[in-house]
TORLO-811202 format. One record per residue (C-alpha): x, y, z; residue number from 1. Coordinates in pm, 1 decimal. Example, Ala and Ser with C-alpha at 12.3 -4.5 7.8 and 13.67 -1.06 7.14 Angstrom:
         X         Y         Z   nr
    1230.0    -450.0     780.0    1
    1367.0    -106.0     714.0    2
// end
This chain:
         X         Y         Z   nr
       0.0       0.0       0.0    1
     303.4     233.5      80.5    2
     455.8     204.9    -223.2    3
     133.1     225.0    -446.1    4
      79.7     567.7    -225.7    5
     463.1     634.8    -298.8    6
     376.6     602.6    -672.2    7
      69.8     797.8    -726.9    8
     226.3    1073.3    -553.3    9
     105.1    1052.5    -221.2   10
     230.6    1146.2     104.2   11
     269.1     833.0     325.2   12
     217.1     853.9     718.9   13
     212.8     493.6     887.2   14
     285.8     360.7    1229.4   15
     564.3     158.5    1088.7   16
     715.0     107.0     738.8   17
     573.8    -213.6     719.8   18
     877.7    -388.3     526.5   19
     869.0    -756.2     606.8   20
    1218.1    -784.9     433.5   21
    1530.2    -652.6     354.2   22
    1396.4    -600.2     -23.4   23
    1080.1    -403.1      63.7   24
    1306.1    -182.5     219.3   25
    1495.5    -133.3     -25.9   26
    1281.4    -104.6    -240.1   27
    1060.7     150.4     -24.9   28
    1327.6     388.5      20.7   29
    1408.0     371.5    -345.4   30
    1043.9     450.7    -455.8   31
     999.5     714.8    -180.7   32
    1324.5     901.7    -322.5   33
    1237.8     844.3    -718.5   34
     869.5    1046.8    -634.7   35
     974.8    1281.9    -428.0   36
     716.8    1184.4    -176.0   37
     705.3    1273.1     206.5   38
     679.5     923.7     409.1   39
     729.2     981.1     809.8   40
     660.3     672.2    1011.3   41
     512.7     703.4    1376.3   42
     780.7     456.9    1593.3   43
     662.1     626.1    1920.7   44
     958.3     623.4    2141.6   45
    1208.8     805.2    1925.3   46
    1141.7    1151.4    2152.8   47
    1277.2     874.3    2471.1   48
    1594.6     848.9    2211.3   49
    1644.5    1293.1    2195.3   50
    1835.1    1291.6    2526.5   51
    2063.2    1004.3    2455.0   52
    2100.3    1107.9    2121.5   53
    2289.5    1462.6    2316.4   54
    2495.2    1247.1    2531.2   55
    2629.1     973.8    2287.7   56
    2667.6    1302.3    2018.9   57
    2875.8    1506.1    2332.1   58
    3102.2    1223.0    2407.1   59
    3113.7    1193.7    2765.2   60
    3072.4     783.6    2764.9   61
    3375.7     777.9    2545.1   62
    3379.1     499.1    2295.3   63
    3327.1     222.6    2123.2   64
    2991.8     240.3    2281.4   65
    2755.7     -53.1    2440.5   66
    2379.3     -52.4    2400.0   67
    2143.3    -329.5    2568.1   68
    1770.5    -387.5    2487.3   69
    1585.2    -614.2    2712.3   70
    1188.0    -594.1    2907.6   71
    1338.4    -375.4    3157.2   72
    1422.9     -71.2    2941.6   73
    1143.0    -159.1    2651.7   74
     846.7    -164.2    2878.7   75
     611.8    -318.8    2660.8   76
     840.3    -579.7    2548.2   77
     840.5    -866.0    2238.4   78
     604.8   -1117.2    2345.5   79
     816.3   -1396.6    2151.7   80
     637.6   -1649.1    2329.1   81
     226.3   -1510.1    2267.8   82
     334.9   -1425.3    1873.2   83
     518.4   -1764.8    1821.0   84
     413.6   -2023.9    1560.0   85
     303.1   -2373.4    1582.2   86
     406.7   -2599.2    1314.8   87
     222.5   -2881.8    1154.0   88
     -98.2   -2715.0    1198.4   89
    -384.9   -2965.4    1037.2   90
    -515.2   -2846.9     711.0   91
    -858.5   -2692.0     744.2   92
   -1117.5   -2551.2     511.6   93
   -1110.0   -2213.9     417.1   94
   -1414.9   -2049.3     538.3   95
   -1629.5   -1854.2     224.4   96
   -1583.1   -1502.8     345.1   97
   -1178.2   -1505.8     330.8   98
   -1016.5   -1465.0     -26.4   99
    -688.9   -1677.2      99.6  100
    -534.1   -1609.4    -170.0  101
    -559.7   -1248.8    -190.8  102
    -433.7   -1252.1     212.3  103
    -149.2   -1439.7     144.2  104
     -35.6   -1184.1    -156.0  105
     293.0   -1236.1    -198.5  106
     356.5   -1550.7      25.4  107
     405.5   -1868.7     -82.4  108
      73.5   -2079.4     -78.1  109
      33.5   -2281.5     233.7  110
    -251.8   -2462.3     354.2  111
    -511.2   -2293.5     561.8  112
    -504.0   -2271.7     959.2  113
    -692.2   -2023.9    1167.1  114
    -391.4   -1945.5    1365.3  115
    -207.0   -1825.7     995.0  116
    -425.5   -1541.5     959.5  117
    -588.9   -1300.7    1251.4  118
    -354.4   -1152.3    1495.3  119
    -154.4   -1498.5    1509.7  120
     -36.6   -1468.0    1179.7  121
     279.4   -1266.8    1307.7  122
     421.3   -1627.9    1408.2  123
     465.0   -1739.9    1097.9  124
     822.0   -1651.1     858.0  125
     597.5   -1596.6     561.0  126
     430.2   -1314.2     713.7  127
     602.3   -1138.1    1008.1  128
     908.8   -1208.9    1221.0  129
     702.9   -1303.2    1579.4  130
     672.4   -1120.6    1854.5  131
    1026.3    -919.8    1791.8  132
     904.7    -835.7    1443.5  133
     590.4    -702.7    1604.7  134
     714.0    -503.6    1840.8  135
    1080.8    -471.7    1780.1  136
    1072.4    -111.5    1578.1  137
     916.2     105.1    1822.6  138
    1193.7       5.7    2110.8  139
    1467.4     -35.8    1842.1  140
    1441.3     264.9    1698.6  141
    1498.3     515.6    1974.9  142
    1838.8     319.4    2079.4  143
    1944.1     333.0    1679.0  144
    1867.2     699.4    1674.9  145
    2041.6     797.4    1988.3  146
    2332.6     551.1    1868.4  147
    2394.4     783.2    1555.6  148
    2316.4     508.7    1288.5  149
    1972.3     675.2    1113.1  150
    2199.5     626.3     820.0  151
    2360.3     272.6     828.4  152
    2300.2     -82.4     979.6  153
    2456.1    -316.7    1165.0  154
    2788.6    -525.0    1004.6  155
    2792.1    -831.7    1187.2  156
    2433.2   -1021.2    1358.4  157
    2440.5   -1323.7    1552.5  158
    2199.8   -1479.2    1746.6  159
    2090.2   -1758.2    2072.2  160
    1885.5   -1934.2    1963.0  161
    1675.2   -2328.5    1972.4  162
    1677.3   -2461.0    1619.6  163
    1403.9   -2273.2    1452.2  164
    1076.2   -2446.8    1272.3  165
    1117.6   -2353.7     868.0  166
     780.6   -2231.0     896.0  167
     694.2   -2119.3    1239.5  168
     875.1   -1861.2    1433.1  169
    1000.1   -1923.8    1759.8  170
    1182.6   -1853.7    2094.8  171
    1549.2   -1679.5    2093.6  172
    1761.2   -1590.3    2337.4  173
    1994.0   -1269.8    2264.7  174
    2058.2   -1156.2    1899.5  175
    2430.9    -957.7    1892.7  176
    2495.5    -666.2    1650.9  177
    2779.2    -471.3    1532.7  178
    2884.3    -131.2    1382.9  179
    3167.8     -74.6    1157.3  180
    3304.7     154.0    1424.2  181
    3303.4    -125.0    1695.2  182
    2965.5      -6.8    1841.9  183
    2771.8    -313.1    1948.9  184
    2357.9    -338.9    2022.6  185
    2240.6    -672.7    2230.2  186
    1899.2    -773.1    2244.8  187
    1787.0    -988.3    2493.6  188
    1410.4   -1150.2    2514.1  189
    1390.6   -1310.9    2841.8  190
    1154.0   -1550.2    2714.9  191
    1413.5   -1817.5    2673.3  192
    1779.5   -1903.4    2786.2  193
    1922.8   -1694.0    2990.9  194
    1942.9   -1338.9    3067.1  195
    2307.8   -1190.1    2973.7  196
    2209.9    -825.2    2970.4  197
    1997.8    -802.1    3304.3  198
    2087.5    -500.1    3497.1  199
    2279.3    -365.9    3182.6  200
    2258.0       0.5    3090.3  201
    2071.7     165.9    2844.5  202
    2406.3     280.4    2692.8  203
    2726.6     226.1    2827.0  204
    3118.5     383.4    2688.9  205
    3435.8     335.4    2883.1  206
    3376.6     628.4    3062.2  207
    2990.5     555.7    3228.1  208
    2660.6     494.4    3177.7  209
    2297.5     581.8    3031.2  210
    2003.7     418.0    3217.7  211
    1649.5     419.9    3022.3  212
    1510.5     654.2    3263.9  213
    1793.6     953.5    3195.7  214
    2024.6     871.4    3509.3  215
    2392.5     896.0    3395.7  216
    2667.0     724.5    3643.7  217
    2894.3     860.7    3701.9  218
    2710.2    1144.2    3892.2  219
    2929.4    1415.9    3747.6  220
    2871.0    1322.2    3380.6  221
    2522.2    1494.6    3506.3  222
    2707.4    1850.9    3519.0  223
    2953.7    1798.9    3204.8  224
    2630.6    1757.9    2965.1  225
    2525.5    2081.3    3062.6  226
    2811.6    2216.4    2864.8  227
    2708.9    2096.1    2533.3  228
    2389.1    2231.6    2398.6  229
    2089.8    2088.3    2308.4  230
    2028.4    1911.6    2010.8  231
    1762.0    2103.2    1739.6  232
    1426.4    2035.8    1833.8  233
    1286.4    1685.2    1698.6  234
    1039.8    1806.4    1354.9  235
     710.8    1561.5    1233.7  236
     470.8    1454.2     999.7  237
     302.0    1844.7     955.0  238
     672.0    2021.9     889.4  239
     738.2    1751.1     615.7  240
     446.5    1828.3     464.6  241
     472.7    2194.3     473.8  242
     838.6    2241.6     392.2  243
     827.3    1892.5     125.0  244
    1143.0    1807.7     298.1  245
    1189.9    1442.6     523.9  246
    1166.0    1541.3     895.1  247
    1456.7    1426.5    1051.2  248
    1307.0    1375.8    1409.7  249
    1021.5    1272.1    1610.9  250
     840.2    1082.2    1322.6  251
    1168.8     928.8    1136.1  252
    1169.4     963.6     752.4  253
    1164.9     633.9     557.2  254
    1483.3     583.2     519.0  255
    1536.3     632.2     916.2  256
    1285.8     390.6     941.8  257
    1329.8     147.1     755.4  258
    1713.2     106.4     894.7  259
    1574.4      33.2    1225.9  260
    1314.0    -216.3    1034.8  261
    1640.2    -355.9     882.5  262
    1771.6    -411.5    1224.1  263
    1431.6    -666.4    1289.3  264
    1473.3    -849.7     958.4  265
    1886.7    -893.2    1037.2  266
    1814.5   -1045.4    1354.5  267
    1492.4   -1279.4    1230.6  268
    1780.9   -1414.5     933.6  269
    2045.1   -1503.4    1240.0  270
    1791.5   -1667.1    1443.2  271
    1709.5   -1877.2    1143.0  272
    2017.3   -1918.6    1013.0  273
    2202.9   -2006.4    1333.5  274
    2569.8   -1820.2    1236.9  275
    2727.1   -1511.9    1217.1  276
    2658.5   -1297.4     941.9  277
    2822.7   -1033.0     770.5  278
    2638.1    -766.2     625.1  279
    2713.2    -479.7     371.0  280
    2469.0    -178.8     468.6  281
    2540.6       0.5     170.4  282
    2462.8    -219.8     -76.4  283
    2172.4    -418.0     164.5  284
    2326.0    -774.5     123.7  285
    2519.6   -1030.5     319.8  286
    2853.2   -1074.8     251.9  287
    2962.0   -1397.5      42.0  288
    2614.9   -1623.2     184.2  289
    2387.9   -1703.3     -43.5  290
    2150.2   -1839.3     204.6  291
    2099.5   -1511.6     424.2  292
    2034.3   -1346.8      62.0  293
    1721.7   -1572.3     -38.9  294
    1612.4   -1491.0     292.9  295
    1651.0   -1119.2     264.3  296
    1543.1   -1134.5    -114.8  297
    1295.5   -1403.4    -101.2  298
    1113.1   -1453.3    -447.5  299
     759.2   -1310.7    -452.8  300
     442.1   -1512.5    -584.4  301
     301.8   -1436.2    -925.1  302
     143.5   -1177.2   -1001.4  303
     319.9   -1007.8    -706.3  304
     665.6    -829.3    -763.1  305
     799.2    -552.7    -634.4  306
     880.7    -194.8    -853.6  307
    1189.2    -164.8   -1042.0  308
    1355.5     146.3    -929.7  309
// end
């Protein structure tokens, strides 16, 4: 829907950017900047990011820097475990008021299940990325925006994880990332394994710490902040429109976005995949696997494709 918007010339607001892979992404940035359109995505939470952005930005913490994502500091948390699949579902008969095929688009054609489509259909690969995929961009978000990286993604992804069902998504552990300047992001669910970032900061340099709640240790980093100014005020969805230029703020821009999004479908291909990956932001591909790709680039159903660009 986006991108049809994107192509008829229509400003785009949506809650998220609604990319269920790498190539939507892609491909939504690349539409968005061919038509010149204005697309600002609501990921409530980046305003929470504004203050960390001015301390990571004064460099007090020092660096490389350390961020941790876990219940504790993402209030709402992933629900892996509600959002998770269930494989070998028995084949049932579609009822006469859903068009299945229409609401599988894209998708491969699998046999019908209640618990494919309604709400549970975020636990299945084909569809969503369970609970994380859900969830993950309104709590990611803030932390890549405060981190510096609106512009890039993550070089390295590994993930804990049980052996994952082809079909149905399931339980991780902790999914590690890293920057090309040594920056590192953990994310931790607590819904299986153990808990390696419990009691971690927010953010964290070799010279202190940034709790989710704004406390800095040491004490005194308190008082140096205060002599670097504030950042510009965060701009949204109306000033975009107005001024036909991407807000770069409280409602990220699309490509904003959709690097945080990228950051969801990175970590969905490690838990699958089991391994380290390497990954080249730039040109949106992992490095020298063939495997990751498919899963980035998987091949849409006819008639469905996405827009050359």
């Amino acid at each position: 829907i986006s991108l049809a918007a994107a192509q008829a010339g229509k400003d785009v607001y949506s809650e998220k950017p609604a990319t269920h892979t790498i190539a939507e992404g892609k491909a939504l940035v690349d539409t968005i900047e061919r038509y010149g359109t204005v697309y600002q995505v609501n990921t409530w939470g980046r305003h929470i990011g504004h203050f960390a952005r001015k301390v990571v930005a004064s460099g007090i913490l020092g660096g490389p820097l350390k961020a941790y994502l876990n219940p504790s500091n993402c209030p709402t948390g992933f629900k892996i475990r509600r959002w998770s699949g269930k494989a070998n579902l028995p084949v049932q008969q579609v009822p006469d008021v859903l068009d299945y095929d229409m609401w599988l688009g894209p998708a491969q054609i699998k046999p019908y299940h209640p618990h494919r489509v309604h709400g549970s259909f975020r636990g299945y690969w084909d569809y969503d990325e369970g609970g994380f995929g859900d969830m993950g961009q309104h709590h990611v978000d803030p932390v890549q925006y405060a981190l510096g990286k609106d512009h890039t993604a993550p070089v390295e992804v590994e993930a804990i994880a049980p052996p994952q069902h082809p079909d149905a998504c399931g339980l991780w552990q902790t999914i590690f990332m890293k920057y090309a300047d040594g920056t590192t992001f953990t994310i931790d669910s607590w819904e299986w394994g153990e808990r390696p970032t419990e009691g971690k900061a927010w953010i964290e340099g070799p010279n202190g710490k940034l709790y989710r709640d704004g406390r800095l240790e040491p004490a005194h980093l308190a008082e140096e902040l205060k002599r670097f100014p504030d950042l510009p005020k965060l701009e949204d969805w109306e000033t975009a429109v107005r001024t036909r230029k991407d807000a770069n703020g409280l409602k990220p821009n699309c490509s904003q976005a959709v690097r945080s999004a990228e950051i969801l479908h990175l970590s969905s291909i490690a838990v699958r995949l089991q391994r380290k990956l390497r990954f080249d932001p730039e040109k949106r591909i992992f490095i020298d696997d063939d495997q990751a790709n498919r899963l980035a680039y998987p091949p849409m159903r006819a008639p469905w494709n996405l827009p050359v660009t």
